[in-house]
N, C-alpha and C positions, 0 to 999 in steps of 0.2 A: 953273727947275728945273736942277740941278745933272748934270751926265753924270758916269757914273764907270765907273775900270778897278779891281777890284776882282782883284789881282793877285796870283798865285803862293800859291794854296790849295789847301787839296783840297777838289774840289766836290761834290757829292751831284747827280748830274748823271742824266738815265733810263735810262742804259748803267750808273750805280755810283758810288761813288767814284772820282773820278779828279782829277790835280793838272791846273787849268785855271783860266787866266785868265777873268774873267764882265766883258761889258761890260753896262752901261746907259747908253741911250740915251735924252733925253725920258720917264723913269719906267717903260720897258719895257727888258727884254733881246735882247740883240741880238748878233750873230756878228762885229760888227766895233769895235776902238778907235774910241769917236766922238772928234769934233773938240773939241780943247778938254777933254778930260776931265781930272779930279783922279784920282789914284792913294792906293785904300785900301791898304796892306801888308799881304797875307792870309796870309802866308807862315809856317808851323807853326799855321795854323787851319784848322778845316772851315767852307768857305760853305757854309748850308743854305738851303731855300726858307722863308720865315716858315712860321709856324705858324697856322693858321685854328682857329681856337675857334668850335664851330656850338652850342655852350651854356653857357653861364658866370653862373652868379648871386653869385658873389663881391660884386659890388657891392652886392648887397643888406648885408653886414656895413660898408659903407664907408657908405651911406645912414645904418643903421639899427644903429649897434654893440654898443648894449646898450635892450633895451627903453623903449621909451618915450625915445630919447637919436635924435634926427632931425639929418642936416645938411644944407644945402641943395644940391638936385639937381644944379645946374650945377658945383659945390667937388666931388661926390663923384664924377662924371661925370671931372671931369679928373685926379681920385684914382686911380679904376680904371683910366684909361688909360695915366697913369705907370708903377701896378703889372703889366700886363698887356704895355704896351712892355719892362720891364725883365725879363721873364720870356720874350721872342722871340716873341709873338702879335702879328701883326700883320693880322689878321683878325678879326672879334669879333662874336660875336652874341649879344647880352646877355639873359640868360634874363628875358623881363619878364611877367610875368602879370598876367590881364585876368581876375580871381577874383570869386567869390562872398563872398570874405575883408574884412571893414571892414580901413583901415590900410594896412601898408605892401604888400601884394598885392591891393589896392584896383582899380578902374576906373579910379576917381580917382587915384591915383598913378599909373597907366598912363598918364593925360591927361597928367598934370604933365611925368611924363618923357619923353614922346617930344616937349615943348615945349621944353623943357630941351634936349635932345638936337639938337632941329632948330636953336637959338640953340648948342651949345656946339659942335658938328662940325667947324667950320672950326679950331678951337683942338686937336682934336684928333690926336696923331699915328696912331694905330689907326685902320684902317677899318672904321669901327662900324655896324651892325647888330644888330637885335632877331630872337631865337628868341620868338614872342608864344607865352605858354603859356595859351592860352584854356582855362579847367576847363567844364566843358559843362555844370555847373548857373547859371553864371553866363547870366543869359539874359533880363536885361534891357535890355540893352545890343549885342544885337546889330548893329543898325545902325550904332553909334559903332564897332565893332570893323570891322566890314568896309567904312566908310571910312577906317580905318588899313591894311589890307591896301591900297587903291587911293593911300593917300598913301604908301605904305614898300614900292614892288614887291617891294625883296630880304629885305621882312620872312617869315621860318615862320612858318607855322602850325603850330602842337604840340597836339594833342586832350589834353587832361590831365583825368582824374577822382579828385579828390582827395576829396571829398565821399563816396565810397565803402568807401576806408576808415577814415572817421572814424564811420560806422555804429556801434552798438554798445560802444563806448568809456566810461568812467565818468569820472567832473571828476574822479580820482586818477591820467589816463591822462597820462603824458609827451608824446601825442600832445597831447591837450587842453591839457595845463595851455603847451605851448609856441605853439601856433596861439591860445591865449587872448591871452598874454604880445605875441604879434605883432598881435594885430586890436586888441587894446585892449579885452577880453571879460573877464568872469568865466567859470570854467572852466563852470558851471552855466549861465553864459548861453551860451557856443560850444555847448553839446550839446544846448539847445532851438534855437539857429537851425541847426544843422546839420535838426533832425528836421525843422521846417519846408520847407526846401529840401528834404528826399527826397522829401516828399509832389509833387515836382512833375517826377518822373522822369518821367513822360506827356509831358514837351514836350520832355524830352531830344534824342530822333530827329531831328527836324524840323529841331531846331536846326542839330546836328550838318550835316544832309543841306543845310542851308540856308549854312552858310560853306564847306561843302566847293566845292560848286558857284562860292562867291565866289573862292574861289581857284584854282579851275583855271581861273576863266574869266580873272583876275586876271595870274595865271602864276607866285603864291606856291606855294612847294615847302612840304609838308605834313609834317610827323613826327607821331607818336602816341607818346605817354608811358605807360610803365609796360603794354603789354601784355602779358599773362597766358595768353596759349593760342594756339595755330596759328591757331584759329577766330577769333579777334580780329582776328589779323595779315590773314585772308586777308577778313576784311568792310572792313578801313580800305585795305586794298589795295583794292579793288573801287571805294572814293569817292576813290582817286586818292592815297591815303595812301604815299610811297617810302620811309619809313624808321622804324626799329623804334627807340626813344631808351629806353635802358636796359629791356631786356625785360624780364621776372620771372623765365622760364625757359628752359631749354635748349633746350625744343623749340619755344618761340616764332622765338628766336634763328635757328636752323635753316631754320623756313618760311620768313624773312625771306632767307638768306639764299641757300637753293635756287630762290626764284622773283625773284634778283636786286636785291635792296634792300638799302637800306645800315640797316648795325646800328651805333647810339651806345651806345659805354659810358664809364664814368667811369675818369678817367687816375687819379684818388686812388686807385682802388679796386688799380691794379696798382703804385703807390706803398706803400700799406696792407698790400698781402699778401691784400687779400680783401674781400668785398661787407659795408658795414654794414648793408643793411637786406634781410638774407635772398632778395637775387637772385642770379642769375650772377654768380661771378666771373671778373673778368673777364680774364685773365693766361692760363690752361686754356681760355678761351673762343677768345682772337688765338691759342694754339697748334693749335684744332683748324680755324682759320679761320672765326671766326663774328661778328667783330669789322673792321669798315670804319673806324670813328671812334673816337678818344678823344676825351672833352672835357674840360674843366677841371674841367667841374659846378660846385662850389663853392669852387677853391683854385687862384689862378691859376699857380704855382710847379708844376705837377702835369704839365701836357703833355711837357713838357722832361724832367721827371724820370722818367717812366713810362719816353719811348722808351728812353733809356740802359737803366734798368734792366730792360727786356725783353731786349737787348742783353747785357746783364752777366751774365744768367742764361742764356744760351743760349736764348731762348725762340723769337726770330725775330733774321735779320738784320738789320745797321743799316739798308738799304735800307724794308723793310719794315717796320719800325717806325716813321722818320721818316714814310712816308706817313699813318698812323696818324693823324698831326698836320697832315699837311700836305694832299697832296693828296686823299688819303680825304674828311675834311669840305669841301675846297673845292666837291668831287664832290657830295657829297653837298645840300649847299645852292645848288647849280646854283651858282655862280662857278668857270667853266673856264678864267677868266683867267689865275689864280694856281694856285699850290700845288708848281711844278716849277720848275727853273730849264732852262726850254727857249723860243729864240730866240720874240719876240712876244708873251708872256707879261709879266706884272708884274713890276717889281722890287722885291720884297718876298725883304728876304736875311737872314739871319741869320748872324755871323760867329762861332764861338764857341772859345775854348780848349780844345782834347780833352783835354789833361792837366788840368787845374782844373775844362772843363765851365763854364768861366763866360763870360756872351755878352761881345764886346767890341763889338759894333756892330751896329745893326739898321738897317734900310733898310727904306721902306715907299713902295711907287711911284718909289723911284728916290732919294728923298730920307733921307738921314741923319739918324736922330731920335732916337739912342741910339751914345756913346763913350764906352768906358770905356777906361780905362789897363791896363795889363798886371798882375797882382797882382803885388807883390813878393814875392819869395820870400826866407824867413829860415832 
């Protein structure tokens, strides 16, 4: 492992921006030039601390690009982490669900990929981890799930009930007719096995009560998906639940965030200008303080681009924004390793052009795994 002085920057440092030399030592930071070190030229760039992504399903378009069109796990695996490097994440936790869904949100595809995963890791530059999005009617399989919690400590657990709102929906529904197209359903047959499955809301509870207990005992950090009421937030709080991952409403958001838990929302959404699927937006949210994390959700180019553009609008400082990405989720997913660039810590850097805003070098543990040349200018 390579040491480096990473010299004559302006740093994003816990005091601020400031122009300051960063050394790494052995893949951590550290207060003094080590011996032998290489010199990166930082000089008219901001070093920032990588970026931690505590949600990301992008890769499900890299598996799965157009219907029924599959590539294999380990190609699409090192797909996403190219994309994901080249965007300054160097932290990942790959949104993987453990669904009641035939296909590609399958069990079965969960099995595959965290085999994949466990065979393709060492190839990778990103330190990857799973956000597991367990849906709570999926519940055949519990056992198999909660010896993935005991094989992946740093994996979430995320409670998701998607099952719920597929209720009531007709095979003309955009919801149907897309959750067909992904399971490999006729839209008539997703709305008889959804009904099937409600019939067995009676073992929901158990369930539930039954992985939560696995992971506290585990030491898996819990999220809950899509909560809809104070009253939600404060019963998943009660089984040990710390964070609110894209709430529905303001005043979910709120509970989460007056009894101390961190709140995920989507980086697209304050790229976008606003929520596409009728929740908090999320922009009015980080200005009233009710937002801890952004995550990529589904478009790995988005963390990067949000923070600026909070920034650009006067929304929050650049201090406060970069945390958004960085230390916020690191926080959030229990890794207090990373997320700052303060002495002991990780060296996970990101180097980037302020004028163009284009990364010129990422570092991840210390090691260089992204250079770009300078753009030229015409």
């Amino acid at each position: 492992m390579q040491n480096w002085i990473i010299k004559g920057g302006t740093s994003l440092l816990p005091s601020g921006l400031d122009r300051a030399d960063i050394y790494v030592n052995s893949g951590n930071l550290c207060d003094t030039a080590p011996e032998g070190a290489r010199v990166f030229d930082a000089r008219e760039y901001l070093v920032l601390p990588g970026i931690v992504d505590a949600h990301g399903d992008g890769f499900e378009r890299v598996v799965n690009p157009r219907p029924n069109v599959h590539f294999p796990l380990p190609l699409a695996l090192k797909e996403a982490d190219n994309q994901m490097i080249s965007n300054g994440i160097t932290t990942a936790f790959h949104g993987l669900s453990a669904s009641w869904e035939p296909g590609l949100r399958s069990v079965e595809t969960g099995r595959q990929f965290l085999a994949a995963l466990s065979e393709t890791r060492d190839l990778l530059a990103c330190d990857t981890h799973i956000n597991l999005r367990w849906e709570l009617f999926c519940l055949d399989h519990l056992d198999e799930i909660e010896a993935w919690l005991e094989e992946f400590p740093t994996m979430v657990l995320s409670l998701n009930d998607h099952l719920t709102a597929y209720k009531g929906l007709d095979e003309n529904s955009t919801k149907i007719t897309r959750l067909a197209d992904r399971a490999g359903l006729t839209p008539q047959g997703a709305i008889e096995f959804i009904h099937a499955l409600s019939a067995r809301a009676g073992e929901v509870p158990s369930a539930v009560e039954r992985m939560a207990r696995a992971a506290q005992r585990i030491g898996n950090v819990m999220f809950a998906h899509d909560e809809t009421s104070p009253e939600q937030r404060t019963g998943n709080k009660s089984i040990g639940v710390t964070v609110s991952e894209f709430p529905m409403t303001w005043d979910t958001a709120r509970s989460a965030i007056r009894s101390g838990d961190n709140v995920v929302l989507g980086a697209p959404n304050v790229v976008r200008g606003g929520t596409q699927n009728n929740a908090i937006d999320a922009e009015p949210a980080i200005a009233e303080g009710l937002c801890t994390v952004l995550a990529s959700d589904y478009y790995y180019p988005a963390q990067l681009e949000a923070a600026f553009a909070l920034v650009d609008r006067g929304t929050v400082d650049f201090a406060r924004a970069w945390a958004l990405v960085s230390a916020g989720p690191a926080r959030a997913v229990g890794l207090y390793d990373r997320g700052e660039i303060r002495n002991g810590l990780r060296g996970d850097l990101i180097v980037l052009d302020p004028q163009t805003r284009q990364i010129r070098a990422v570092f991840v543990a210390g090691r260089k795994v992204l250079e770009r040349e300078k753009a030229a200018q015409y």
